[in-house]
PyMOL CGO cylinders between C-alpha atoms (Angstrom):
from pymol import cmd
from pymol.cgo import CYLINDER

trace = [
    CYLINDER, 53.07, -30.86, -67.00, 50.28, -31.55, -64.67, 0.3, 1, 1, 1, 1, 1, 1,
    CYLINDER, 50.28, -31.55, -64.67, 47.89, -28.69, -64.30, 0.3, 1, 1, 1, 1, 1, 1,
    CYLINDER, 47.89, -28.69, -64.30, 46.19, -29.85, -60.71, 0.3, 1, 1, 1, 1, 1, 1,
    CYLINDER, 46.19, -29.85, -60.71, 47.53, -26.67, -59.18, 0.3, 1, 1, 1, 1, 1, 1,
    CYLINDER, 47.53, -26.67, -59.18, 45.09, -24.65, -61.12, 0.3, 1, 1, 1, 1, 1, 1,
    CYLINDER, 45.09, -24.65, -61.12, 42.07, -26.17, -60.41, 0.3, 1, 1, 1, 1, 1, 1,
    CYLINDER, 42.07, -26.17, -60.41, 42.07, -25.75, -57.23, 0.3, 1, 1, 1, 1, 1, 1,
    CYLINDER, 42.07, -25.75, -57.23, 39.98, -22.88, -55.46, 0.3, 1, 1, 1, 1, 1, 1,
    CYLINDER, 39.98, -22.88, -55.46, 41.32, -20.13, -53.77, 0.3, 1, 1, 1, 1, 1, 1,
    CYLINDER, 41.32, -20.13, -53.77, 40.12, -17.79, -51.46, 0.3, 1, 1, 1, 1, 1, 1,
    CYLINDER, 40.12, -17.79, -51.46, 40.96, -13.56, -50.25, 0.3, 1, 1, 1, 1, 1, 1,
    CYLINDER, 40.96, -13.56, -50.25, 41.94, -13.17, -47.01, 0.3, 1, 1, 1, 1, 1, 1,
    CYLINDER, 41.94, -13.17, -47.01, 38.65, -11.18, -46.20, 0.3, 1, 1, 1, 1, 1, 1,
    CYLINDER, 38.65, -11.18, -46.20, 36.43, -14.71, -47.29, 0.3, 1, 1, 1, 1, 1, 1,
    CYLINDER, 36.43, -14.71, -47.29, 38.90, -16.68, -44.83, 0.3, 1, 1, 1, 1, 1, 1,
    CYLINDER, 38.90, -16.68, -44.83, 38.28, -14.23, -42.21, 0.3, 1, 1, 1, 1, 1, 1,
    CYLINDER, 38.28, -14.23, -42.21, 34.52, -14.02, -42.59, 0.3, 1, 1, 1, 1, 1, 1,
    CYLINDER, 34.52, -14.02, -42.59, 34.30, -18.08, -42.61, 0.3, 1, 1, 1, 1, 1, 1,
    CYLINDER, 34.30, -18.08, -42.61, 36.25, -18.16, -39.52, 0.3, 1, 1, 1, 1, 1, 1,
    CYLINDER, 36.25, -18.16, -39.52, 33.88, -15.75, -37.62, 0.3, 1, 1, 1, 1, 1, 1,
    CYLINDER, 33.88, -15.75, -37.62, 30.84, -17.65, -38.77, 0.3, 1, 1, 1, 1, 1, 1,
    CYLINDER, 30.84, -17.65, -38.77, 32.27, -20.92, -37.24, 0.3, 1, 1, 1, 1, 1, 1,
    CYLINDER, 32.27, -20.92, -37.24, 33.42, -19.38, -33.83, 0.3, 1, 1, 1, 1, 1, 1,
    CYLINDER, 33.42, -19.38, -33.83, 29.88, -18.04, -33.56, 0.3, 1, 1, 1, 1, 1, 1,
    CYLINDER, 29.88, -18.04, -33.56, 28.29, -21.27, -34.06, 0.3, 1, 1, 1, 1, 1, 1,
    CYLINDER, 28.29, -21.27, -34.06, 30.50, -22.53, -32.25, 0.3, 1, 1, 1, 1, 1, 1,
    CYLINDER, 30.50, -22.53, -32.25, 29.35, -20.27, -29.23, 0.3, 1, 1, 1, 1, 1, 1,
    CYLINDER, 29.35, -20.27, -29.23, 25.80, -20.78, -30.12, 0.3, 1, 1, 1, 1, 1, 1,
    CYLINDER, 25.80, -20.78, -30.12, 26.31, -24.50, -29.72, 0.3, 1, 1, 1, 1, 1, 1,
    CYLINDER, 26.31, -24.50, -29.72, 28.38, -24.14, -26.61, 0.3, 1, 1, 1, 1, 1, 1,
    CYLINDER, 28.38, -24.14, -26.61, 25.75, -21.43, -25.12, 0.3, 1, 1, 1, 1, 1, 1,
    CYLINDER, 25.75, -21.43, -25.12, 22.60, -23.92, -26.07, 0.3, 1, 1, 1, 1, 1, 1,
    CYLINDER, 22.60, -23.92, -26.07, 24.49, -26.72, -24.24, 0.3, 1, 1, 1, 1, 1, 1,
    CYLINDER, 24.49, -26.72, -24.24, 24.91, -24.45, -20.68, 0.3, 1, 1, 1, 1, 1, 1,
    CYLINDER, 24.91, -24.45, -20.68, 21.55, -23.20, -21.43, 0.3, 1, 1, 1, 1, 1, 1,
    CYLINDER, 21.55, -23.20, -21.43, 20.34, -26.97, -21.70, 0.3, 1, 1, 1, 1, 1, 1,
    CYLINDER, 20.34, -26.97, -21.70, 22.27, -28.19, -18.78, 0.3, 1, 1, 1, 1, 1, 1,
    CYLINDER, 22.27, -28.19, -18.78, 20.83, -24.88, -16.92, 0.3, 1, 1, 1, 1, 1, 1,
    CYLINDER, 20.83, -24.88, -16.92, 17.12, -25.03, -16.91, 0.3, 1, 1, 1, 1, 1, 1,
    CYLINDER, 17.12, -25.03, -16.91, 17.08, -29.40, -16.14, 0.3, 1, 1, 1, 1, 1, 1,
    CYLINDER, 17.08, -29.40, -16.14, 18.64, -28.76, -13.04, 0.3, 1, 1, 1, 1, 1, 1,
    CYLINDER, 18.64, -28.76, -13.04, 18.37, -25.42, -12.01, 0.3, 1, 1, 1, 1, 1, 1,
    CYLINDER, 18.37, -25.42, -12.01, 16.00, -24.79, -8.45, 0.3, 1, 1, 1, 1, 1, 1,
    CYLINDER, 16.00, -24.79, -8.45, 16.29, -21.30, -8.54, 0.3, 1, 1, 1, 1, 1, 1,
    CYLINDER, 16.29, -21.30, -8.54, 13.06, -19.49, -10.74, 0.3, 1, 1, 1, 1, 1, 1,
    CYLINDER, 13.06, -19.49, -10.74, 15.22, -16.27, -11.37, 0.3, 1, 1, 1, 1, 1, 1,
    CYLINDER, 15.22, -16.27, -11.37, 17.53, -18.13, -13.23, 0.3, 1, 1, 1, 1, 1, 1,
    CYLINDER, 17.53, -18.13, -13.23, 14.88, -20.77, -14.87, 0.3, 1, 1, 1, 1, 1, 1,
    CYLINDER, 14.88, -20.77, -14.87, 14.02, -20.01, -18.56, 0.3, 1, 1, 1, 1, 1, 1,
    CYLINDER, 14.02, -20.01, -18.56, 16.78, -17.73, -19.54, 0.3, 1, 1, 1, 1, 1, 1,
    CYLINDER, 16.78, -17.73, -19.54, 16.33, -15.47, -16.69, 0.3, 1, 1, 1, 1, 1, 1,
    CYLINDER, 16.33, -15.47, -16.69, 19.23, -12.88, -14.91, 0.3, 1, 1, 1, 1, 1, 1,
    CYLINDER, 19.23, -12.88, -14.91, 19.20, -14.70, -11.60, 0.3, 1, 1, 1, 1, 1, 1,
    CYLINDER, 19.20, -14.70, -11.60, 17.67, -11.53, -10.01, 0.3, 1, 1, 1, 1, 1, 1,
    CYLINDER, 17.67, -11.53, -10.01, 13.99, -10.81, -9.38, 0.3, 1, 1, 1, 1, 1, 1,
    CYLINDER, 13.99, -10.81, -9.38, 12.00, -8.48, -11.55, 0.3, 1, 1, 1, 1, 1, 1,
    CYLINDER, 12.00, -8.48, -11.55, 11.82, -4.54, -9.74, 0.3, 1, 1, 1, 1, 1, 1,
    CYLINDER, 11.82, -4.54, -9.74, 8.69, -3.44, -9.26, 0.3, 1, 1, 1, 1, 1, 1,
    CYLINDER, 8.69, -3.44, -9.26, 8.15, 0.19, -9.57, 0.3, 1, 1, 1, 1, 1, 1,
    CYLINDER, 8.15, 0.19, -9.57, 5.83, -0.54, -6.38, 0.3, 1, 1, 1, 1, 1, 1,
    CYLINDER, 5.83, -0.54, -6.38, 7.82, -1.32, -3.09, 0.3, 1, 1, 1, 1, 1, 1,
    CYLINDER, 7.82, -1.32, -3.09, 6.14, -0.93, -0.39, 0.3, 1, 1, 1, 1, 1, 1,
    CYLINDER, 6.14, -0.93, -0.39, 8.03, 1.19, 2.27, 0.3, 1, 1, 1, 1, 1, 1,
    CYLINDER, 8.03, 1.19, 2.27, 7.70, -1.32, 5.15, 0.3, 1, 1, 1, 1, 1, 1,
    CYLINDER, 7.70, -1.32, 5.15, 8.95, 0.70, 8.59, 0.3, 1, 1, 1, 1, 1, 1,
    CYLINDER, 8.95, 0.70, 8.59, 11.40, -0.91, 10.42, 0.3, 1, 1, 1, 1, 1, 1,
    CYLINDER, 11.40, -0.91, 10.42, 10.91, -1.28, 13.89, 0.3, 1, 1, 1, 1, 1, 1,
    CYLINDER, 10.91, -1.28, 13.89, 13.88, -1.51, 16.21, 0.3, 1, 1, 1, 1, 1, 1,
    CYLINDER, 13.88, -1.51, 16.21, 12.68, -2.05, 19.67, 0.3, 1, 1, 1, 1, 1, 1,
    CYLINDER, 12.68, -2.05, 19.67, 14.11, -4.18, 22.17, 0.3, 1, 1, 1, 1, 1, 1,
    CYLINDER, 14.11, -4.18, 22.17, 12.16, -6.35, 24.53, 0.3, 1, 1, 1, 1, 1, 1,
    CYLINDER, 12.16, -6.35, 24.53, 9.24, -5.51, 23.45, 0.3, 1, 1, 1, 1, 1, 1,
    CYLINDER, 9.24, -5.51, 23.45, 7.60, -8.79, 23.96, 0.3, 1, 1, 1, 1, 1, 1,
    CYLINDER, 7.60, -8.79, 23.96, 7.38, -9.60, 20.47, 0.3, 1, 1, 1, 1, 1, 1,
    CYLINDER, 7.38, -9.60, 20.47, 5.08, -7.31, 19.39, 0.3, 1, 1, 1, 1, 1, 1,
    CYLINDER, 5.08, -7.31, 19.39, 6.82, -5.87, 16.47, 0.3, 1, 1, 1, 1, 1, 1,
    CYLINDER, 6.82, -5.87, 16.47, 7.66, -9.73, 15.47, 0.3, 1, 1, 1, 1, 1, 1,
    CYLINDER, 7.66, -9.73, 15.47, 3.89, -9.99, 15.66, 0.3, 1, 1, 1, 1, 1, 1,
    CYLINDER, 3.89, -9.99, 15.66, 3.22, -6.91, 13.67, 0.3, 1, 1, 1, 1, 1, 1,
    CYLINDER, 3.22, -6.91, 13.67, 6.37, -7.85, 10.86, 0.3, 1, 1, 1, 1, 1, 1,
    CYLINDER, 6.37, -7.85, 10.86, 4.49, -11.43, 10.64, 0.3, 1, 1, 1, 1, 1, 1,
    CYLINDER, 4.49, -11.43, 10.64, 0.69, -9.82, 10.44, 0.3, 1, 1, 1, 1, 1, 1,
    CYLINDER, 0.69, -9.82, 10.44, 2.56, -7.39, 7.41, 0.3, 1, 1, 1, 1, 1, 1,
    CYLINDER, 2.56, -7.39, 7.41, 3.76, -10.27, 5.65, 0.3, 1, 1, 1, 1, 1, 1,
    CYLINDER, 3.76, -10.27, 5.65, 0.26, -12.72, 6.16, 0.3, 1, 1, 1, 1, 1, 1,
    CYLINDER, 0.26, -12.72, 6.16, -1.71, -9.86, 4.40, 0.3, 1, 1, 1, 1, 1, 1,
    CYLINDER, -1.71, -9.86, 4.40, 0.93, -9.50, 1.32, 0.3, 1, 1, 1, 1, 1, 1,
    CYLINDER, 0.93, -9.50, 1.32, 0.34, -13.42, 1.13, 0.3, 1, 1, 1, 1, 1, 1,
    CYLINDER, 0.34, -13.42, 1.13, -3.42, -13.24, 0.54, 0.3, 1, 1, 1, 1, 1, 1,
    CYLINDER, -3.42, -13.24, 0.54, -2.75, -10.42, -1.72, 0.3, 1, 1, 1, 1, 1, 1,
    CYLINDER, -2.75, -10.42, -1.72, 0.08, -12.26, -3.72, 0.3, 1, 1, 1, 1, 1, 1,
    CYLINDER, 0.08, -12.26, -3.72, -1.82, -15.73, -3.55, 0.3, 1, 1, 1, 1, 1, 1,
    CYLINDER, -1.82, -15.73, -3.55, -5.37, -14.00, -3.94, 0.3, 1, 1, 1, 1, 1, 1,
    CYLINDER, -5.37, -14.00, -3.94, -6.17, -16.38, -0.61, 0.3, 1, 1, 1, 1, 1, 1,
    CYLINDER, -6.17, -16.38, -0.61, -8.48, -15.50, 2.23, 0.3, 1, 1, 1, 1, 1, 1,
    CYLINDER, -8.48, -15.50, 2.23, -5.99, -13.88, 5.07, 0.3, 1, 1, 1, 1, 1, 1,
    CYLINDER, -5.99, -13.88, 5.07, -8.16, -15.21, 8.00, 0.3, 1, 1, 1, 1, 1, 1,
    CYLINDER, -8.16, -15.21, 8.00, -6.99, -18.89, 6.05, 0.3, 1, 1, 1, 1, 1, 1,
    CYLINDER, -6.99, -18.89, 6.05, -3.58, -17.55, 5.88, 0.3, 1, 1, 1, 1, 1, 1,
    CYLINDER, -3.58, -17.55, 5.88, -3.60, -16.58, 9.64, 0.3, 1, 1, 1, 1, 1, 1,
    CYLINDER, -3.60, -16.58, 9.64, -5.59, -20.30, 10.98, 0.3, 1, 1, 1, 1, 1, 1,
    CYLINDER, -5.59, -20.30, 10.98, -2.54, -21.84, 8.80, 0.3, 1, 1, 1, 1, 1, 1,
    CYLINDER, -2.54, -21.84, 8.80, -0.18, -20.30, 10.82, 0.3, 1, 1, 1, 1, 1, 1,
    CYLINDER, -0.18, -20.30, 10.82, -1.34, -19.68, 13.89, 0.3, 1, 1, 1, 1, 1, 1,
    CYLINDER, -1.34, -19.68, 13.89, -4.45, -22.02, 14.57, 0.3, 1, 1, 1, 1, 1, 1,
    CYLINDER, -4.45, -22.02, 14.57, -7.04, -19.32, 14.25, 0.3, 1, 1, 1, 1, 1, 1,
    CYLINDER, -7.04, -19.32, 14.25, -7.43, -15.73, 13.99, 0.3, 1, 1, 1, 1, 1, 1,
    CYLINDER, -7.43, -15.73, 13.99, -8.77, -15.17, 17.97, 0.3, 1, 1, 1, 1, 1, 1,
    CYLINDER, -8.77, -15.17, 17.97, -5.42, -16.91, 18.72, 0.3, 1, 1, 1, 1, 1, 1,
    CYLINDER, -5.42, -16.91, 18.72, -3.25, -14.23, 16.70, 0.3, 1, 1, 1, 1, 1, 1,
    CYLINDER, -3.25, -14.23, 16.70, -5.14, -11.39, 18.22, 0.3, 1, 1, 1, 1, 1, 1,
    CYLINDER, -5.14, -11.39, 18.22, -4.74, -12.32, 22.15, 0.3, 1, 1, 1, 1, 1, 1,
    CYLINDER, -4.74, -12.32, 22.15, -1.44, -12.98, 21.44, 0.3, 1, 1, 1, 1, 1, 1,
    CYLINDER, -1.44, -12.98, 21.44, -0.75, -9.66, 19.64, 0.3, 1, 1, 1, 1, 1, 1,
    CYLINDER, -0.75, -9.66, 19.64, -3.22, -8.11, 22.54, 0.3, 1, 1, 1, 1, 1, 1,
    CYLINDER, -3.22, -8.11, 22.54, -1.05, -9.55, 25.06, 0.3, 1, 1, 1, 1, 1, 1,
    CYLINDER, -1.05, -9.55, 25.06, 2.24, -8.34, 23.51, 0.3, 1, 1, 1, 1, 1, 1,
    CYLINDER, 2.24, -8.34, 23.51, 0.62, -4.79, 23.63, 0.3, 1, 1, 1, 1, 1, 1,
    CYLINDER, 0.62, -4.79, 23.63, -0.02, -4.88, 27.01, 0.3, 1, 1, 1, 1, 1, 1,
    CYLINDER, -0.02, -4.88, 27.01, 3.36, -5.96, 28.18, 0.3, 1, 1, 1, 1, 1, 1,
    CYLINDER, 3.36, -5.96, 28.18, 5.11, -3.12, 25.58, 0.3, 1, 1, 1, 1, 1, 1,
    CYLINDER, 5.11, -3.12, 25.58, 3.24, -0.67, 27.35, 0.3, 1, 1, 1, 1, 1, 1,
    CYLINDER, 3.24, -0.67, 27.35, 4.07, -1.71, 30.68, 0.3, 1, 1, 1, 1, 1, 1,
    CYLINDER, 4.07, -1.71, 30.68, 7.67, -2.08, 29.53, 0.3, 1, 1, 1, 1, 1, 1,
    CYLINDER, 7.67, -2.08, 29.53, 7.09, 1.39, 28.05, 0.3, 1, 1, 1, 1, 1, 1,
    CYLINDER, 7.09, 1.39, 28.05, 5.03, 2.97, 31.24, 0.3, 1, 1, 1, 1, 1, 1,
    CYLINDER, 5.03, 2.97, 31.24, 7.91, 1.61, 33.44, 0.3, 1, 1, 1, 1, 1, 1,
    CYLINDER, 7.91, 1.61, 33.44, 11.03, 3.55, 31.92, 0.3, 1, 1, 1, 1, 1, 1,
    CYLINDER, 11.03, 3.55, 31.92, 9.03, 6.93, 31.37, 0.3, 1, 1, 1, 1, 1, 1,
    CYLINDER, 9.03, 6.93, 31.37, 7.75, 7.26, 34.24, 0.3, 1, 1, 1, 1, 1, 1,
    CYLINDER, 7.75, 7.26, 34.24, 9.82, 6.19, 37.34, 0.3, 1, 1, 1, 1, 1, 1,
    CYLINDER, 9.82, 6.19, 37.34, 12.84, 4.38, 36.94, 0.3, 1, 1, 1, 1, 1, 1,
    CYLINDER, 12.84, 4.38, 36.94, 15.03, 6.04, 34.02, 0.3, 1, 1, 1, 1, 1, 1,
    CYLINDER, 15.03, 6.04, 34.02, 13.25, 9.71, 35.43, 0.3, 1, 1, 1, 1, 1, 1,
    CYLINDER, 13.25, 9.71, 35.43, 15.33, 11.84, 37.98, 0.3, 1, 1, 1, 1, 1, 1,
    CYLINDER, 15.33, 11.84, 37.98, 12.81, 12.82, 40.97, 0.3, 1, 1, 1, 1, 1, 1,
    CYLINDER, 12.81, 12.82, 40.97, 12.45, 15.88, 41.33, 0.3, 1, 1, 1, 1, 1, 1,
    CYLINDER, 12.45, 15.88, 41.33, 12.23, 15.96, 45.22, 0.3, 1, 1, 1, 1, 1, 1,
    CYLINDER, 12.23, 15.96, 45.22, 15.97, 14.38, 45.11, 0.3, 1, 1, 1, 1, 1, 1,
    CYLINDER, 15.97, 14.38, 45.11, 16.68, 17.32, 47.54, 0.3, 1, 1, 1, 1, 1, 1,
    CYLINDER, 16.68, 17.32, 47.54, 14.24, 16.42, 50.25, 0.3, 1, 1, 1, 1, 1, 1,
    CYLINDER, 14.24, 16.42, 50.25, 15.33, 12.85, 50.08, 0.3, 1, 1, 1, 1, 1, 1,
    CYLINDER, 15.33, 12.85, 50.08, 18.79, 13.61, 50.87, 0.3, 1, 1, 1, 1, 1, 1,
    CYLINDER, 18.79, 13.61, 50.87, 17.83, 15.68, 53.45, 0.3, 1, 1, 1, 1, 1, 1,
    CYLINDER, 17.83, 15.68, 53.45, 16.12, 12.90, 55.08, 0.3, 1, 1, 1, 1, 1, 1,
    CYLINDER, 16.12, 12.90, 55.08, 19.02, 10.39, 54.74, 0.3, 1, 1, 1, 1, 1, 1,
    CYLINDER, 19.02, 10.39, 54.74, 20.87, 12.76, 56.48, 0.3, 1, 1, 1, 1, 1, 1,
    CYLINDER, 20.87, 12.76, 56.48, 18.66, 13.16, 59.57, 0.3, 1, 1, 1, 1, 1, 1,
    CYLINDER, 18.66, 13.16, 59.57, 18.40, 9.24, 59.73, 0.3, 1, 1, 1, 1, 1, 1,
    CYLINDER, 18.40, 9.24, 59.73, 22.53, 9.22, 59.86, 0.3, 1, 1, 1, 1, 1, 1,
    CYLINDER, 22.53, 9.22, 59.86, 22.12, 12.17, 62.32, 0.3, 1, 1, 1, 1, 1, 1,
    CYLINDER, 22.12, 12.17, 62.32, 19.64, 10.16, 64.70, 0.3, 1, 1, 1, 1, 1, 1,
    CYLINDER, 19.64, 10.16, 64.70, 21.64, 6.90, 63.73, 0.3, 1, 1, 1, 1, 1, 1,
    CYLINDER, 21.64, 6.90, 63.73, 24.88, 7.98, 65.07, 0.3, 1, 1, 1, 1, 1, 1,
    CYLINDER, 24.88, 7.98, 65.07, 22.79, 10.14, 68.12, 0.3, 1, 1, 1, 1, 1, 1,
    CYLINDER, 22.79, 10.14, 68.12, 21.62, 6.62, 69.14, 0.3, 1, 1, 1, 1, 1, 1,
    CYLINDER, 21.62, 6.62, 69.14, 25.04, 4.80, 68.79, 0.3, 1, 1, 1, 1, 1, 1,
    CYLINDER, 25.04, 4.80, 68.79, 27.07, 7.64, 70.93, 0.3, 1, 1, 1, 1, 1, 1,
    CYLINDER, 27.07, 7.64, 70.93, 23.65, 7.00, 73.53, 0.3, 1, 1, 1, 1, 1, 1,
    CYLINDER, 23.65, 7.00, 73.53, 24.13, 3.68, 73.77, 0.3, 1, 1, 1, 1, 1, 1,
    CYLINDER, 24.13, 3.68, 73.77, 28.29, 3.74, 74.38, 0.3, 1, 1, 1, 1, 1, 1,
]
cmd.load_cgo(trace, "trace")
């Protein structure tokens, strides 16, 4: 009898168990170091650069920014959004913000007849529908009278003239 049966080594079913887990973790280790690898040569977007969640960090800081909703108004709260966003520029790139404004714009003098002139035209815009073309007159009464005495004299004239 050959006793080659005996010497070989044998194992619980717990030991098999645990040896399986420990390769299907490396085995995602490897496969997650690979991705991660693959990732970060290619990858444009700096959220998702250096093991990051794709998302931006929250600040407990946001800055309520109003939203202005106003039609034709010459571009003045364009101009305003865009004068918001030069100063949080300097501030985020510790830059001067007349730099950031000549960058843009040319030169600060430009930016301010330009956001001068959009002021003026708001206001006109503004002046314009409160006070006379949107507002009921409140001497309707006496105009219709008058309308009516022009008909009157109107019609006096064209039974004259047959």
């Amino acid at each position: 009898m050959n006793l080659d049966f005996m010497s070989l080594k044998t194992m619980s079913a717990a030991a098999v168990r645990g040896e399986r887990h420990k390769d299907k973790v490396l085995e995602r280790q490897k496969v997650q170091e690979r991705e991660q690898a693959m990732l970060s040569e290619r990858e444009l977007n700096p959220y998702w650069k250096d093991g990051g969640t794709g998302l931006p960090p929250e600040k407990e800081e946001t800055a309520s920014v109003k939203k202005v909703t106003v039609v034709e108004d010459a571009g003045l709260s364009w101009l305003r959004k865009s004068y918001q966003r030069m100063k949080e520029q300097a501030e985020r790139e510790k830059r001067n913000f007349e730099e950031i404004v000549a960058e843009r714009y040319g030169s600060m003098e430009v930016f301010q007849s330009r956001l001068e002139e959009a002021e003026k035209v708001a206001s006109r815009k503004e002046n314009y529908c409160r006070g006379g073309r949107w507002k009921k007159n409140d001497n309707s009464e006496i105009e219709k009278e008058k309308k009516e005495q022009h008909m009157k004299k109107e019609t006096r004239d064209e039974d004259a003239r047959n």
